[in-house]
N, C-alpha and C positions, 0 to 999 in steps of 0.2 A: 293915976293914969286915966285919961279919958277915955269915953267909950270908941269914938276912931281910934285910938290908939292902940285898944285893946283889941279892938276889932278887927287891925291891919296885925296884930301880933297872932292871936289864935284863928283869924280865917283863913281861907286859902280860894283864888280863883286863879284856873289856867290864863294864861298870859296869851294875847295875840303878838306872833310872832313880826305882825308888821312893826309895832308901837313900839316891842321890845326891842327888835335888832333892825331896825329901817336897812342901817349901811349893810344889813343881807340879802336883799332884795335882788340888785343884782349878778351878787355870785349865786344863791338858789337861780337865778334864771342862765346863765352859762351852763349850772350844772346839768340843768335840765335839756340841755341841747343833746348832750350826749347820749339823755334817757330814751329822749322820741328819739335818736336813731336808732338805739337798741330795739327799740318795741314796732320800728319800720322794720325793721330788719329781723326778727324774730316773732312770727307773727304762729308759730306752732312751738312744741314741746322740742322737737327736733332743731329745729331754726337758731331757738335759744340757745340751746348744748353748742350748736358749729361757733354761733358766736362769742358765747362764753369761753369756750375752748381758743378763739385769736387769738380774744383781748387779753386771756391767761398768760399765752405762751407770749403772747408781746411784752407781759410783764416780769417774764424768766422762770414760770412752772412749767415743769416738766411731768411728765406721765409719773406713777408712785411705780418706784422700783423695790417690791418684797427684797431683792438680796445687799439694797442698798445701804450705808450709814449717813443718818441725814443729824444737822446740829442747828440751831435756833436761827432760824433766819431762812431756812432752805422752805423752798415752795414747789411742792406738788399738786397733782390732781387726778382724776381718776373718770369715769366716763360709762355709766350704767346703759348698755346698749342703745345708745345715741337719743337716749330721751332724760337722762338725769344725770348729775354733775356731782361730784363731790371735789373742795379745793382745800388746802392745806397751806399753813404757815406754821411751819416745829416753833414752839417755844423755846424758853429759858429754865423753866419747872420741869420735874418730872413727869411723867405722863398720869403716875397715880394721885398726882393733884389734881387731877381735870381735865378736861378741856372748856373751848368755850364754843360751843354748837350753835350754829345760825340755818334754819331750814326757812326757804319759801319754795314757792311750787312755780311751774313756768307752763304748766296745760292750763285753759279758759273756756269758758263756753263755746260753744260751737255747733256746725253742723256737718256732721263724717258724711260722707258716701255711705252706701247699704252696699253690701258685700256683690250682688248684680245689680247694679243702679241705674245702668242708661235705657230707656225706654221713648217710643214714639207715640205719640198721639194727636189725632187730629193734626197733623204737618209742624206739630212743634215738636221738638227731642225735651227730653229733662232724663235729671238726677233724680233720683230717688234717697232720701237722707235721715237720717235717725239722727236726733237731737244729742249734742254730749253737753251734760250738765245741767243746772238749774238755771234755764232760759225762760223769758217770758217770750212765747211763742209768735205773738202778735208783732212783737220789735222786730221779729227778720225780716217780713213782706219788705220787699219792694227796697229792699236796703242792697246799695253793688256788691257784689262777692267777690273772691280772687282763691283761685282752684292750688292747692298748696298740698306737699305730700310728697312717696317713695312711692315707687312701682317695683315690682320686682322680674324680669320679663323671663321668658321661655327658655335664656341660655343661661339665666341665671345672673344678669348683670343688673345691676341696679338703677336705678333713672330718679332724680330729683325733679317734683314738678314746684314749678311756681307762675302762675298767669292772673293778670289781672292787676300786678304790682306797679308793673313797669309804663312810660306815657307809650301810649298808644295802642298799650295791653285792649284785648277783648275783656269782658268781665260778664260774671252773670248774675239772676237774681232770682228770687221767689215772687209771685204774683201776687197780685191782692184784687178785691172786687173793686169796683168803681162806687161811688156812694149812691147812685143813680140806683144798683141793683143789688144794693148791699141789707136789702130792710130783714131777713132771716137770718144776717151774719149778725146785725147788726144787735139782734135780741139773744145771742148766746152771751154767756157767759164772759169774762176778759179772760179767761182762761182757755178759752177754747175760741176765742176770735179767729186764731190759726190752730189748727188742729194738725197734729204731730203728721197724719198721713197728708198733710197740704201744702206740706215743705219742702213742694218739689219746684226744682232749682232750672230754670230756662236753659238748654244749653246749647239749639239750634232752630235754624227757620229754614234753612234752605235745602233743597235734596242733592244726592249725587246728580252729577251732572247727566250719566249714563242710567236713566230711570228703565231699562228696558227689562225687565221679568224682575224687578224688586221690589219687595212687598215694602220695604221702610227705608226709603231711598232718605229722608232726614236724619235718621238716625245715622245710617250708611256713610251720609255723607261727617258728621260728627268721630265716627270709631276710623273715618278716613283721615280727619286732622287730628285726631290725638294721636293715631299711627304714625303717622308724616312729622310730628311734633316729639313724641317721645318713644317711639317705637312700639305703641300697646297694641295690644288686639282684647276683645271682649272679655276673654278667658282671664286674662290679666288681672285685670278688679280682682279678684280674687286674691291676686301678692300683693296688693296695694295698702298703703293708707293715705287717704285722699279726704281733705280737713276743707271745708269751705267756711271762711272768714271776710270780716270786712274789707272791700278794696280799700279804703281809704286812708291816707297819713296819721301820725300826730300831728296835733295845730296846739297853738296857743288860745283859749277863748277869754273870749271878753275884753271892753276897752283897755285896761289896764294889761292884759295877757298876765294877767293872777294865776290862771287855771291852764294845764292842760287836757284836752281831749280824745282821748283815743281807744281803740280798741285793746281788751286787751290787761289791761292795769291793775286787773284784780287776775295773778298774783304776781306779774312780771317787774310792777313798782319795787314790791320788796325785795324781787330776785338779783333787780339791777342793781339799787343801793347796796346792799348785803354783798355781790362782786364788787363792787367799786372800792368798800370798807376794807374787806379782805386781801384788795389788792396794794391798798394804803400802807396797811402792817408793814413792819420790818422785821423786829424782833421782840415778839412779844412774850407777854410775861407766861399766859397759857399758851398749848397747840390752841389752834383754832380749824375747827372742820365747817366747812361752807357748805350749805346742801343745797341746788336746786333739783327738786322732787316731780317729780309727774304725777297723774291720775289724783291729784287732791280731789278736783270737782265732781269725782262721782265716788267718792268714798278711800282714797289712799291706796285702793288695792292694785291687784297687777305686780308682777318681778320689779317694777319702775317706781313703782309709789309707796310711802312710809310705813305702809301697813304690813310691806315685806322686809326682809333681815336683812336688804345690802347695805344699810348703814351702819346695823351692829356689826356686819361681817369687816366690812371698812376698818371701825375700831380697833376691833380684835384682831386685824392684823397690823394696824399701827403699837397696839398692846403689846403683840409677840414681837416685833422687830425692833423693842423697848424692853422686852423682859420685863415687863409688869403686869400686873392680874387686872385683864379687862371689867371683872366687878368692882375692884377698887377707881380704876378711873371712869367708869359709869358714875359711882354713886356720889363721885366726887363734881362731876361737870355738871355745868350751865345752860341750858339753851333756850334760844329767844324762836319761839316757833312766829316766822315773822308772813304775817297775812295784815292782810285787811280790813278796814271794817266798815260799817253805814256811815257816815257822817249825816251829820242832821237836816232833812230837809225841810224846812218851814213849810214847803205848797204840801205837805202828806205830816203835818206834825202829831197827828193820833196815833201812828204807832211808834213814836217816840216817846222816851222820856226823857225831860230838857236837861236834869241834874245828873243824868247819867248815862247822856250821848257827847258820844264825838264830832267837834266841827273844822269844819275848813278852816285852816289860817293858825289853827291851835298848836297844832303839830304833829310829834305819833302820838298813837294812840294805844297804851296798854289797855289791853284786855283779861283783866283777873279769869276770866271764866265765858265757855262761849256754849254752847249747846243750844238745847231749843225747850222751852217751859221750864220743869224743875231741874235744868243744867245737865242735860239727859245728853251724854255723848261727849261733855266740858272734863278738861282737865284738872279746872276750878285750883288755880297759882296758889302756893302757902302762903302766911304771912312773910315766914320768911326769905321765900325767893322774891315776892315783891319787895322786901326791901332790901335786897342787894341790889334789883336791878336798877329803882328808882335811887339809890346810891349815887351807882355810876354817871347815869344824866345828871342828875343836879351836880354832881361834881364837873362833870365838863359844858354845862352851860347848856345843854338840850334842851328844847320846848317839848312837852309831853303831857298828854292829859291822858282820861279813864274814860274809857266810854261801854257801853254793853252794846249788843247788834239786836237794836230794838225794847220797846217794851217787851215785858214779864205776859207769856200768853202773846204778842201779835207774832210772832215766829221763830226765829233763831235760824245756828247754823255749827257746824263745825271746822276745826283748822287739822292742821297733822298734831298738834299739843301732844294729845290722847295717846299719840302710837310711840312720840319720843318720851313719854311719863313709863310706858310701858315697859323701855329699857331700864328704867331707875334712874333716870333723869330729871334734876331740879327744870323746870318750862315753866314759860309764861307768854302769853303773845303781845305781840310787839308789829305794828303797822300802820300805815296809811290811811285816813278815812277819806274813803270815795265817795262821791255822787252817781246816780245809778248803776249802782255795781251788777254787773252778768248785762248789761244793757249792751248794744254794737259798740259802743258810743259813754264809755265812761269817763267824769270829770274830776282829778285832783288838783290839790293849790301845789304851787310850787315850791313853793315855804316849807311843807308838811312833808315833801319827796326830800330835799335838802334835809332836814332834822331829822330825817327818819336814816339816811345817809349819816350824820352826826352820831346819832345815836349809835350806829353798826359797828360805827370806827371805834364811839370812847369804849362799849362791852369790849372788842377785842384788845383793847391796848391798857385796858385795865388789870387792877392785880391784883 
């Protein structure tokens, strides 16, 4: 045997998804039309749930009825007070075989309102906002916004807002210095180029029209159109949640429209493929429970996010309305905690490592293990749930590489893994690698959203 020969026999490199399946090109980009509208159209935690909740019931799930009897093929869902999802396809097996668990998250960085937010100064109104999540603070200046969120008003009725989406919408934004008078900003820190108190959001210029004995007729005239617009009064804010995000679409980037760009993608990429997959199933060999989860980005916690027990509670009454022992179909099932990861940037390659990042065009990307330095917070995948789950793809023709989030030491991060290990659950993560991930403004291939879709569909339909 020669040495190529040997060497095409015991090496191994991830395969570019263009070279490999070219005639996929243009079905990844169909499928991806459907993606950016989800992510136009779901641009919060709650947004997501309404939409996931359509497309569900367009596909014939119904609410999960406890006194109900459900047989392989029946499709249910469930709905954690309008910010997290769980969906369901009964299996063929018993319940104390398994299941096969798919969690992504649908909350993203952002910038909430602060519980009394609206203030004047100098004839201009603004927001007042507390960061959610791990943002780099300097990327919000001067980027358009769109005011998104529940109110809840004084007789108790609820109000949906959404501004800034629609053509013709108002939108608003954060200020920045001019470079002219920017030379003290400009010697802080990149961490503190926008500082957490300087995230305040433009959100009028002009005064009531009736300025006669009012001290903040700008302001006045602002708590006057969001009155006139959603019925609030100041007091309000207070029932509110009120999410300010990027105004702007998905696009396709780049000559070839290789890549899309949008707000948003880190974790809603996985949350869409993972519905889409789940919606694919017919009758599959395990149940399958679909999670879209809330509050990942600032630690899983909250009654919404993985770090509480509405998932095990979910189970354990799929368990009892099966008559089987919820520890035996824990210990028995699979889940693919499906997030995200860096993909390799060549302009920033020092805190990568080339052998052991993930790139555009590759496909998913399993994640053995995610935390930050010595895997502090990681699930850290066995040997053996990695090879179950790299099984499945190679059996149905998935592109999928390995990658880590970052060099060893430049940082890290975590997924929900950690909180579904906690049940007794086999995990592993499984996702997308992005280009600036937490940015207004993230970029994946399309290729990578497609395969990662692939991949969704072969774990649930495998046996």
């Amino acid at each position: 045997m020669t040495g190529k020969e040997l060497q095409k026999k015991l090496g191994w490199e991830f395969p570019d998804i263009a070279k490999k399946y070219p005639e996929q090109l243009e079905e990844a980009g169909r499928f991806c039309e459907g993606y950016k509208e989800f992510l136009n159209e779901g641009k919060t935690e709650r947004e997501c749930v309404k939409k996931a909740v359509e497309l569900l019931e367009a596909a014939g799930y119904r609410p999960l009825d406890k006194n109900a009897s459900y047989t392989a093929g029946d499709k249910v869902y469930m709905v954690n007070r309008d910010k997290a999802l769980i969906a369901t396809t009964f299996g063929r097996e018993p319940l104390e075989k398994g299941l096969r668990i798919n969690g992504a998250h649908i909350d993203s960085p952002r910038l909430d309102l602060k519980p009394n937010p609206l203030y004047e100064k100098e004839g201009l109104a603004y927001f007042k906002t507390h960061y959610y999540g791990g943002i780099r603070k300097y990327q919000w200046g001067t980027v358009p916004l769109a005011m998104h969120g529940v109110v809840y008003l004084e007789d108790g009725s609820k109000v949906e807002i959404s501004l800034g989406e629609k053509e013709g919408d108002p939108v608003f934004c954060v200020t920045d210095l001019l470079p002219h008078l920017a030379g003290e900003q400009s010697g802080r820190k990149l961490s503190e180029g926008l500082k957490g108190e300087e995230l305040n959001i433009v959100v009028g210029s002009l005064p009531y029209e009736d300025q006669e004995d009012v001290k903040e007729a700008v302001k006045l005239k602002a708590l006057a159109l969001l009155n006139q617009y959603y019925g609030m009064t100041e007091k309000d804010f207070l029932r509110a949640e009120i999410e300010m995000v990027p105004a702007y679409k998905a696009v396709d980037v780049g000559l070839d429209r290789g890549m899309i760009g949008a707000y948003g993608q880190d974790d809603r990429v996985c949350a869409y493929t993972a519905l889409e997959a789940e919606m694919d199933v017919k009758e599959p060999f395990y149940t399958t429970v679909t999670i879209l989860t809330d509050k990942e980005e600032i630690g899983s916690v909250g009654n919404t996010g993985l770090h509480s027990d509405y998932v095990l509670h979910y189970i354990e009454t799929l368990a009892e309305m099966a008559g089987a022992d919820v520890k035996e179909v824990l210990t028995h099932s699979l889940c693919l905690s499906s997030d995200v990861n860096a993909a390799y940037d060549p302009t920033f390659a020092s805190v990568y490592e080339s052998r052991n990042s993930s790139y555009a065009g590759k496909g998913c990307v399993l994640t053995k293990y995610t935390g930050a330095r010595g895997k502090s917070g990681s699930n850290d995948a066995s040997a053996e749930t990695m090879a179950r789950v790299i099984r499945i793809m190679d059996e149905a023709g998935v592109c999928w590489q390995a990658g880590e989030l970052g060099a060893v030491d430049a940082g890290g991060g975590g997924t929900i893994a950690q909180f579904v290990a906690m049940m007794d659950v086999d995990v592993v993560d499984l996702g997308v690698p992005i280009l600036s991930m937490h940015a207004p403004f993230e970029l994946a291939s399309k290729l990578d959203v497609y395969h990662t879709y692939l991949a969704f569909r072969a774990f649930y339909s495998a046996s």
